[in-house]
C-alpha positions as CSV (number, residue, x, y, z in Angstrom):
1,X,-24.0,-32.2,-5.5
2,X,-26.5,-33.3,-8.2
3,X,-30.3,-32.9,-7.3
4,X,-31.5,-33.9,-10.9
5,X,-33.6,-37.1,-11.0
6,X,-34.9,-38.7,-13.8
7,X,-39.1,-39.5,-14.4
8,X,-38.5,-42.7,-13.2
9,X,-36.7,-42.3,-9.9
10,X,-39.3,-39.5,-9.2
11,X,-42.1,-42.2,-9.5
12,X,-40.4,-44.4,-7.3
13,X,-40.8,-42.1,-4.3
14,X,-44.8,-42.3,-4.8
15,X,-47.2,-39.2,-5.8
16,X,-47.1,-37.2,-2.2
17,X,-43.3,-37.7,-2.3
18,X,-42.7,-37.0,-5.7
19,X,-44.6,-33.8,-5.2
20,X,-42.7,-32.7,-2.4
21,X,-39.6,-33.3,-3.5
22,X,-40.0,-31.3,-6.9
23,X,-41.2,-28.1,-4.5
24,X,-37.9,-28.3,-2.9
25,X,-35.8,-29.2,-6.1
26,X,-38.0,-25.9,-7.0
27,X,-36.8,-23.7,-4.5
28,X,-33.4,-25.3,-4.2
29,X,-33.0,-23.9,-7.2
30,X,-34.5,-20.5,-6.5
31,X,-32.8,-19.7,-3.5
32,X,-29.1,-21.2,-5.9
33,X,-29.6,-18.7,-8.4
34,X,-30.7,-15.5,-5.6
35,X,-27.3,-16.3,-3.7
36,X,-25.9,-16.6,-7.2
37,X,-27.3,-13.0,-7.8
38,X,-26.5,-11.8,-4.1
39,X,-22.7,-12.7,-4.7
40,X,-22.4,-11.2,-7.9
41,X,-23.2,-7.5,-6.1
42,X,-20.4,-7.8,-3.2
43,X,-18.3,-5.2,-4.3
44,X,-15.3,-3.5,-1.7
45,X,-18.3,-0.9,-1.3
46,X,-20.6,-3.5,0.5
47,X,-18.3,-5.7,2.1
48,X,-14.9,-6.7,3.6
49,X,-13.2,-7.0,0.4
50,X,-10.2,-5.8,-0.2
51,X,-10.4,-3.0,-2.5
52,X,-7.6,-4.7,-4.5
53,X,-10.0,-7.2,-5.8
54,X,-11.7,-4.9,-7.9
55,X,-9.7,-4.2,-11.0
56,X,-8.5,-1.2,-11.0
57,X,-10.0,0.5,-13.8
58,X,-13.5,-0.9,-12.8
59,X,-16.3,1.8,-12.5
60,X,-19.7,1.8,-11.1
61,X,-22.9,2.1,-14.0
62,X,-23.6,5.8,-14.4
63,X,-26.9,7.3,-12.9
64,X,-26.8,10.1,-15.9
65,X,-25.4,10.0,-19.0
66,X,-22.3,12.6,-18.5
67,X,-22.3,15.9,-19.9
68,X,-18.6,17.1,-19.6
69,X,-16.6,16.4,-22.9
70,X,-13.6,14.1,-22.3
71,X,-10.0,16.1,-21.9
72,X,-9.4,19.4,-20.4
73,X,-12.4,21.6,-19.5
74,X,-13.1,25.0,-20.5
75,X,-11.1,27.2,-18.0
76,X,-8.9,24.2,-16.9
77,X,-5.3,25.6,-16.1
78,X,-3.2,24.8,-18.6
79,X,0.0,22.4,-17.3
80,X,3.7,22.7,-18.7
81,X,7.1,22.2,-17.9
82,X,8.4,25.5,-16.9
83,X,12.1,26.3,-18.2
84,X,15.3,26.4,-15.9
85,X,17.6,28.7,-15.9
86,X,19.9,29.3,-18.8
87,X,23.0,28.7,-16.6
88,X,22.0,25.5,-15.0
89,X,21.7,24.3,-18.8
90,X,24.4,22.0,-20.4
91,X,25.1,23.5,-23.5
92,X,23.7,26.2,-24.7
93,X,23.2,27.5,-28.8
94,X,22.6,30.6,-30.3
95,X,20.4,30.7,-33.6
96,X,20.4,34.2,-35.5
97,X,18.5,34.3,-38.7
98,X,20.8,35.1,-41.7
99,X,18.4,37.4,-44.1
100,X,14.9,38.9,-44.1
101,X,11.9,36.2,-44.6
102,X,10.4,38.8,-46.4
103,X,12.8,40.8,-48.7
104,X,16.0,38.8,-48.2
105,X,17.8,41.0,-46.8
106,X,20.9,40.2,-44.6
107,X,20.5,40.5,-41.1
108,X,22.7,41.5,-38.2
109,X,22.6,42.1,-34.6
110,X,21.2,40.6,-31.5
111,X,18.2,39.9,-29.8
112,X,17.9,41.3,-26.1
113,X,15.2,38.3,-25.1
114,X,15.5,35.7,-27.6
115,X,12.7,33.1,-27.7
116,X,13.9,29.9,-25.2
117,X,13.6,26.6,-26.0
118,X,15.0,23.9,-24.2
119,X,15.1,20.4,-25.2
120,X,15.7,17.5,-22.4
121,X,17.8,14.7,-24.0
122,X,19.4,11.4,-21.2
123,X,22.9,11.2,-21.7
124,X,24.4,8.1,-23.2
125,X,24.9,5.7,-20.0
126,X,27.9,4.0,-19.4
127,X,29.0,2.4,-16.3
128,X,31.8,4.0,-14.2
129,X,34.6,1.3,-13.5
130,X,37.1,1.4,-10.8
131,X,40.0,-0.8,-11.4
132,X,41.7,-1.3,-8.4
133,X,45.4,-3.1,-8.7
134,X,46.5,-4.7,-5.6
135,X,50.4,-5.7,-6.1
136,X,51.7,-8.5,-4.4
137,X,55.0,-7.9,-3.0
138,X,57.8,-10.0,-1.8
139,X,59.6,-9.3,1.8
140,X,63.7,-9.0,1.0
141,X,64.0,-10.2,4.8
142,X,61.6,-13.4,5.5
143,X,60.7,-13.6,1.8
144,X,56.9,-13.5,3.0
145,X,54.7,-12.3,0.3
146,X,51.9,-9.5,0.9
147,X,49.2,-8.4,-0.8
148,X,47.6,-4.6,-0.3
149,X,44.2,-4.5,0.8
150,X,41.2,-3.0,-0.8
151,X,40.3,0.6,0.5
152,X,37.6,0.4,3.6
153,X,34.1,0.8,2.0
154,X,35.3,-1.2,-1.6
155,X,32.8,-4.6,-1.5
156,X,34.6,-7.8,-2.1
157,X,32.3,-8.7,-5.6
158,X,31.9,-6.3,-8.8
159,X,29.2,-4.0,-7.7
160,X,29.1,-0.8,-6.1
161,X,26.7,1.0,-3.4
162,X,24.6,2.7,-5.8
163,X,24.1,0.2,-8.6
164,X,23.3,-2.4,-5.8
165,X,20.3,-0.2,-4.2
166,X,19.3,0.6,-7.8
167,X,18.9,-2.9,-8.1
168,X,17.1,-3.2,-5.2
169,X,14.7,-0.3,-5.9
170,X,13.9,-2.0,-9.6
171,X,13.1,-5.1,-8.0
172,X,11.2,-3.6,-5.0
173,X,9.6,0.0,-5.5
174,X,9.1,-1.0,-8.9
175,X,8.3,-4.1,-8.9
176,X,10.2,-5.9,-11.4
177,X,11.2,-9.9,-11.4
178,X,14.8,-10.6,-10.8
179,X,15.4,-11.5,-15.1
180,X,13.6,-8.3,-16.3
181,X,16.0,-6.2,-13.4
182,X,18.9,-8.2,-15.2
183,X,17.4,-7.3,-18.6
184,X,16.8,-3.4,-17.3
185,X,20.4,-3.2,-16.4
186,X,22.2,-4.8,-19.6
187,X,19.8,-3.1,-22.0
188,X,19.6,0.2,-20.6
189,X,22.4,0.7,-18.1
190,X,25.3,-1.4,-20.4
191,X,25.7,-3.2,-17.3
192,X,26.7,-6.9,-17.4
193,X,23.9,-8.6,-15.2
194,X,22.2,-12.1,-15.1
195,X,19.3,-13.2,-12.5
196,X,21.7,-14.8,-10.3
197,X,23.6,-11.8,-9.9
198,X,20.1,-9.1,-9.1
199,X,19.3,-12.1,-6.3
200,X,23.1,-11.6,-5.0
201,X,22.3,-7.9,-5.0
202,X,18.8,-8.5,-3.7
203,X,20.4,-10.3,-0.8
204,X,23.4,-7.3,0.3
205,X,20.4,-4.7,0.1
206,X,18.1,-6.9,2.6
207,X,21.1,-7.3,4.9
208,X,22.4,-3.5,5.0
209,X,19.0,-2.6,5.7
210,X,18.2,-5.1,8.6
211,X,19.6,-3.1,11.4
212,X,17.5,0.2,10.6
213,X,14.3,-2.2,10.1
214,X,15.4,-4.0,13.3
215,X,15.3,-0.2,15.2
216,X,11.8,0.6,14.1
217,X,10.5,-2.4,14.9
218,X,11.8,-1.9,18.4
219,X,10.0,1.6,18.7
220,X,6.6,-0.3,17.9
221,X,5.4,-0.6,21.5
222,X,6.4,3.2,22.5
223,X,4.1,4.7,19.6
224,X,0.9,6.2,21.0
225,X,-0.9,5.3,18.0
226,X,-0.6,2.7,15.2
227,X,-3.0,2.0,12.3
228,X,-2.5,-2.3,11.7
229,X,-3.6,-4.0,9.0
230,X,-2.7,-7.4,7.1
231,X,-2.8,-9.0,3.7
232,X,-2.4,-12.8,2.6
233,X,0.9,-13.6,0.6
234,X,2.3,-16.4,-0.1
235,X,6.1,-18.0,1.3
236,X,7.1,-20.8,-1.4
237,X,3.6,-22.9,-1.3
238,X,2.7,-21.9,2.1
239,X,0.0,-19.2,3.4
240,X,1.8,-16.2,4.5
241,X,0.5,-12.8,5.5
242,X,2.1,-9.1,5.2
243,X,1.2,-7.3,8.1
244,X,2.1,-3.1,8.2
245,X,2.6,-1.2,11.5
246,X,2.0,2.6,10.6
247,X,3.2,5.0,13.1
248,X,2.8,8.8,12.9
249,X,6.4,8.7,11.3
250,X,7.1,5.7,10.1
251,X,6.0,2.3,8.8
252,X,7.3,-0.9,9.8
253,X,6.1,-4.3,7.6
254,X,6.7,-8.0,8.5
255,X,5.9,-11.3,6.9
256,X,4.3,-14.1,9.0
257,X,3.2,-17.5,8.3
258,X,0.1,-16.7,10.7
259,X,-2.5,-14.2,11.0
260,X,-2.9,-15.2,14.8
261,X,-2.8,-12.7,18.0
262,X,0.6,-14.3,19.0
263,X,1.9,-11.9,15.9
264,X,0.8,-9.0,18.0
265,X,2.3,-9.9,21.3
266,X,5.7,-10.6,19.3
267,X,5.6,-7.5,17.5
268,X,4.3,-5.0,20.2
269,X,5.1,-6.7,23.3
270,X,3.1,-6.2,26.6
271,X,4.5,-2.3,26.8
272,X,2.1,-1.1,23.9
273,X,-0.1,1.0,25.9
274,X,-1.4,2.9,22.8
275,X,-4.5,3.0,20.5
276,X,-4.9,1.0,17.4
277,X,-6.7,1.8,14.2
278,X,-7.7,-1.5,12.9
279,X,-10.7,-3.6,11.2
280,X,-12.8,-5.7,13.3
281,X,-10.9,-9.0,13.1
282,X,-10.7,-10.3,16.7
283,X,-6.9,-10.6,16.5
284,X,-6.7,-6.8,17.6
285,X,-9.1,-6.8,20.5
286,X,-6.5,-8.2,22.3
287,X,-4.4,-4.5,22.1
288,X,-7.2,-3.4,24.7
289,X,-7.8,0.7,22.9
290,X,-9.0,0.2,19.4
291,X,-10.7,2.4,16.5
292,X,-12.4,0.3,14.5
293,X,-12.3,2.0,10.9
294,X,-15.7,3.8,9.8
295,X,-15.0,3.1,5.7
296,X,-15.4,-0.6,7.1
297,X,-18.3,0.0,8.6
298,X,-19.5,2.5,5.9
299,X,-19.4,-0.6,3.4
300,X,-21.0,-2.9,6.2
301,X,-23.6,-0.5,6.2
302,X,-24.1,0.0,2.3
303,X,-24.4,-4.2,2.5
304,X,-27.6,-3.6,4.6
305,X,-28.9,-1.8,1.9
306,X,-28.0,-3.6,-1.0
307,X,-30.4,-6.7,1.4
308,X,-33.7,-7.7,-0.3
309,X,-34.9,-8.1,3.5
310,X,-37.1,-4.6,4.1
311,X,-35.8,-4.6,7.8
312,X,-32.5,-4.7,7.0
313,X,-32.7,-2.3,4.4
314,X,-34.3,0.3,6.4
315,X,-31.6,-0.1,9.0
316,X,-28.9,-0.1,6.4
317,X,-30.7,3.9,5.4
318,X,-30.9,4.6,8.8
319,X,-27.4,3.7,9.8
320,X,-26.1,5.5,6.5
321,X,-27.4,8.9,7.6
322,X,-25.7,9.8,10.4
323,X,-22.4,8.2,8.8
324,X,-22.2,10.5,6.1
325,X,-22.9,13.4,8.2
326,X,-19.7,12.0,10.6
327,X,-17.5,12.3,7.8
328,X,-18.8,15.1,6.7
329,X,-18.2,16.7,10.4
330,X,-14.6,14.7,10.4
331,X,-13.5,16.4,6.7
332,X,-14.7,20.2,8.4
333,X,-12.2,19.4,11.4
334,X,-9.4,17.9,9.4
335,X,-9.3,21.3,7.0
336,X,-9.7,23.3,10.1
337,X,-13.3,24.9,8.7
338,X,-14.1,23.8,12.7
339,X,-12.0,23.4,15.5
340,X,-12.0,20.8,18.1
341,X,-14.4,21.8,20.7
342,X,-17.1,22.1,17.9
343,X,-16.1,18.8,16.0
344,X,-16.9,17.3,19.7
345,X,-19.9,19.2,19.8
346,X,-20.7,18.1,16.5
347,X,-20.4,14.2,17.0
348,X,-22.3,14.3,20.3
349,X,-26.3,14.0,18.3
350,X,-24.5,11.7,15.8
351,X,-23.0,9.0,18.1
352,X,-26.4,9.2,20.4
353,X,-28.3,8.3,17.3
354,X,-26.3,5.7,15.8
355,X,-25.8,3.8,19.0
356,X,-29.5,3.8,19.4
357,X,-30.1,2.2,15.9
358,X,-27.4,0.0,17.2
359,X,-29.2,-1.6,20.0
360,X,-32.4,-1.5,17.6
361,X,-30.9,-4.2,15.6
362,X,-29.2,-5.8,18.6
363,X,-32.8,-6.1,19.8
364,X,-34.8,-6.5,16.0
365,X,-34.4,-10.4,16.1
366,X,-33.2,-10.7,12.5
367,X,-30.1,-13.0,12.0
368,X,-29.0,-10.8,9.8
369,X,-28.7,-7.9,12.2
370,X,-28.4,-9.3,15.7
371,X,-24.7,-10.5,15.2
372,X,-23.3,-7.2,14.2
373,X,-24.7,-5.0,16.0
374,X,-25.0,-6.8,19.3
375,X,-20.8,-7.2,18.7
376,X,-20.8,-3.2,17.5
377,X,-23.1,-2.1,20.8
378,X,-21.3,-3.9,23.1
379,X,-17.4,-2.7,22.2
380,X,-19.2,0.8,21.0
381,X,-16.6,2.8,23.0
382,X,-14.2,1.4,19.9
383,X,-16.5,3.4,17.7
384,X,-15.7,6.9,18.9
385,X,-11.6,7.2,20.0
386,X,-11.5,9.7,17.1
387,X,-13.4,11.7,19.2
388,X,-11.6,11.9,22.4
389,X,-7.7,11.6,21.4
390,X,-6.6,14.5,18.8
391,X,-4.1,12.1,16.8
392,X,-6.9,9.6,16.1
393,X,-8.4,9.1,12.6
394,X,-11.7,7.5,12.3
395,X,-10.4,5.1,9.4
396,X,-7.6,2.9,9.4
397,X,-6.8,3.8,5.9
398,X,-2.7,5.0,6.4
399,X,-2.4,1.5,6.8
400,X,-4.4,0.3,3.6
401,X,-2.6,2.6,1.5
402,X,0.6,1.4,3.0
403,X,-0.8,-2.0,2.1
404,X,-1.5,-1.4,-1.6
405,X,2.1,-1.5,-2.7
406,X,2.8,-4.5,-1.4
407,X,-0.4,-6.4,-2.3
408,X,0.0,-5.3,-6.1
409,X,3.6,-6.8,-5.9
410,X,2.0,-9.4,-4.5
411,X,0.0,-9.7,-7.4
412,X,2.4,-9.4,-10.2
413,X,4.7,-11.8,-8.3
414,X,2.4,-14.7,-6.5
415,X,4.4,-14.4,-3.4
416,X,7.7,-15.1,-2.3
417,X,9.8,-18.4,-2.7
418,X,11.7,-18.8,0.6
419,X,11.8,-16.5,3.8
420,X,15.0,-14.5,2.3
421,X,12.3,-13.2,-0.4
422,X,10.2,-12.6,2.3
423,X,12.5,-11.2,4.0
424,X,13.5,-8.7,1.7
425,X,10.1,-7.6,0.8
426,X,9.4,-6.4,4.1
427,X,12.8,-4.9,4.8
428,X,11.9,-2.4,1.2
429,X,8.6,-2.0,1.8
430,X,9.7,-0.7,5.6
431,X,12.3,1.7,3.6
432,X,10.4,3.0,1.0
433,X,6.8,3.8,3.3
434,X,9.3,5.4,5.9
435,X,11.3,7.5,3.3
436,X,7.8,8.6,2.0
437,X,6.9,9.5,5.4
438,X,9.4,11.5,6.5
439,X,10.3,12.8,3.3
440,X,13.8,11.2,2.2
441,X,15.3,10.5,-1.3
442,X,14.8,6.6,-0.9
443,X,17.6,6.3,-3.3
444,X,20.0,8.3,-1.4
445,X,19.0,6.3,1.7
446,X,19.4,2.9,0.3
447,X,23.1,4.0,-1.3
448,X,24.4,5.6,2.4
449,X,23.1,1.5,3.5
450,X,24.2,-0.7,1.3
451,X,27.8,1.8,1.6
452,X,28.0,1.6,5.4
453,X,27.4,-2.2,4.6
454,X,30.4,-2.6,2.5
455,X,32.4,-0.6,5.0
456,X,31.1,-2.7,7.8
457,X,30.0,0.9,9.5
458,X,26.4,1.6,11.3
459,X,23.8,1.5,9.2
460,X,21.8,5.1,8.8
461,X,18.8,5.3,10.9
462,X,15.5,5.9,9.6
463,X,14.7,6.2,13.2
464,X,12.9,9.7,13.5
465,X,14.4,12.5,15.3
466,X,12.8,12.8,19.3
């Protein structure tokens, strides 16, 4: 919308109009270029964004002008590949100097603890081919013909277990497009490939995996604990969102076309009797035991005192204090400097404090206060769970860093273009967090899956052990 007016139109208003209305074009366009100002400082330290919005590389203005030289520091422990054992090496060369550097001459003999040095070289790749001949062959009674069948475990099509999931792990764990996976594989691997042929291999993976995703998934609603968290995506031209379950041993991820509660009552069912670390989106409150995440409200915090109101400000300080000494109380428990009587101990002054300064800005009568912390005071026993249940972390940040992979695919890939893609990214993100988790070769996992699949066996569980 325009508010500029020309001499003329302004005279047409009359002298007590005219007046008035260039005092409000006035602070029209004060108050245009403060929230101009006030946007340009949201940062993911002040508020809800994402910390994927800030590029990566971006760093805050330095306080002091730095004083350590760039590089290693004096004292800093030196970091090197440390040599294997002569045995375990390929091949192996003796060098012997012929003469003397020095006189010339000749030289003979050995030395008891020659000087090692190893050189680490790839070997030329070439793909392994399996021919496999199947002979027709002509019954001398009924003249039937019949035709040998391929082994159990050989696939129908040209590829094997292991090149398919290391197809799948280009595209997925790291994040390559379906033509530069084709490009990978012919340029580096010698392997015939095109982009129709990685979205064939794409598809096998999704489908030998589907039964272990399908198990976790089912194990949602017994977990004691689960850190949620979501992210928008994008399914052909549609909204989507990538939602992450994290259990204590491993990670289950979905793609919706909705952010709504009903995701939740698909997902965990009306058996979840657990707590749930989360942000404060109103979807979750729904899962009845929450711990809203502390780095959230650390940032919601740090907004208040980036506000030009005075008020707010000093609330913001105020609220900040006793936040950093909970973490600080929180990183002396998790290293086990205190144990868990005193953490308790600890967080008793803390939590009386801030839930005071809650109800002080409940009560303060500033917009910009009254909203959050009426909704904080009111659902504070969501605050302190941490507190009372051992396996409860005051931030929700396993499932953010869970997130993170997924979002900068995401990123580099502007979604997915039918509910197969999406399909298969949550299937390989549910593979590779759980692998990480419970500390599997991913690779080996995805080649036993995509093998079982071929041989029409069960699929390997990633279900942990009881």
């Amino acid at each position: 919308m325009s508010f500029d007016f020309t001499a003329q139109q302004l005279a047409n208003f009359g002298p007590e109009a005219e007046a008035v209305i260039r005092a409000l074009l006035a602070e029209v366009k004060r108050l245009t270029e403060r929230l101009a100002e006030l946007e340009a400082r949201k940062t993911p330290r002040n508020s809800s964004l994402p910390p994927s919005t800030q590029h990566p590389h971006a760093r805050p203005t330095p306080k002091a002008r730095p004083t350590k030289k760039h590089g290693g520091q004096p004292g800093h422990k030196k970091h090197e590949r440390s040599l294997i054992p002569t045995p375990q090496c390929d091949d192996v060369r003796t060098l012997k100097p012929i003469e003397c550097r020095r006189c010339g001459t000749r030289l003979s003999g050995s030395d008891p603890q020659p000087r090692r040095h190893q050189v680490w070289e790839l070997p030329e790749i070439k793909p392994h081919v399996t021919e496999y001949q199947r002979h027709r062959l002509t019954c001398p009674r009924c003249h039937e013909t019949t035709c040998a069948p391929l082994p159990p475990g050989v696939p129908t099509g040209q590829s094997g277990p292991r090149l398919v999931a290391f197809a799948g792990l280009l595209m997925a764990y790291f994040r390559q497009s379906k033509r530069r996976t084709a490009q990978f594989m012919q340029t580096l691997l010698n392997q015939p490939c095109c982009p129709s042929m990685a979205v064939k291999m794409q598809t096998i993976v999704t489908d030998a995996v589907q039964p272990a995703c399908e198990q976790l998934t089912a194990r949602l609603p017994d977990q004691a604990r689960l850190s949620i968290d979501e992210s928008p995506t994008r399914e052909r031209k549609s909204k989507a969102w990538l939602w992450t379950f994290v259990a204590q041993a491993f990670t289950v991820f979905a793609v919706r076309t909705s952010r709504a509660a009903t995701i939740l009552d698909d997902l965990l069912t009306e058996r979840f009797r657990g707590i749930v670390n989360c942000d404060r989106a109103k979807m979750y409150w729904q899962c009845g035991r929450l711990q809203w995440c502390w780095a959230h409200l650390k940032r919601d915090f740090q907004a208040l005192i980036d506000h030009p109101d005075r008020g707010v400000k000093r609330l913001g300080h105020d609220l900040m204090r006793p936040t950093k000494r909970l973490f600080g109380a929180w990183a002396r428990y998790r290293d086990g400097t205190i144990d868990r009587p005193t953490f308790r101990q600890e967080m008793e002054p803390i939590r009386r404090e801030i839930e005071g300064l809650l109800l002080r800005g409940a009560l303060s009568g500033s917009r910009r206060l009254r909203g959050m912390c009426n909704e904080l005071y009111e659902h504070r026993q969501w605050l302190w769970a941490f507190v009372e249940y051992e396996e409860i972390e005051p931030t929700n940040n396993a499932s953010e860093r869970a997130l993170r992979h997924g979002v900068i695919w995401r990123k580099l890939s502007f979604g997915t273009q039918s509910a197969a893609g999406s399909r298969f990214v949550a299937n390989m993100l549910t593979v590779i967090e759980t692998c990480r988790q419970q500390d599997r070769p991913v690779f080996d996992y995805l080649t036993a899956a995509v093998a079982a699949h071929f041989a029409r066996t069960d699929c390997p569980s990633l279900v942990p052990d009881p």
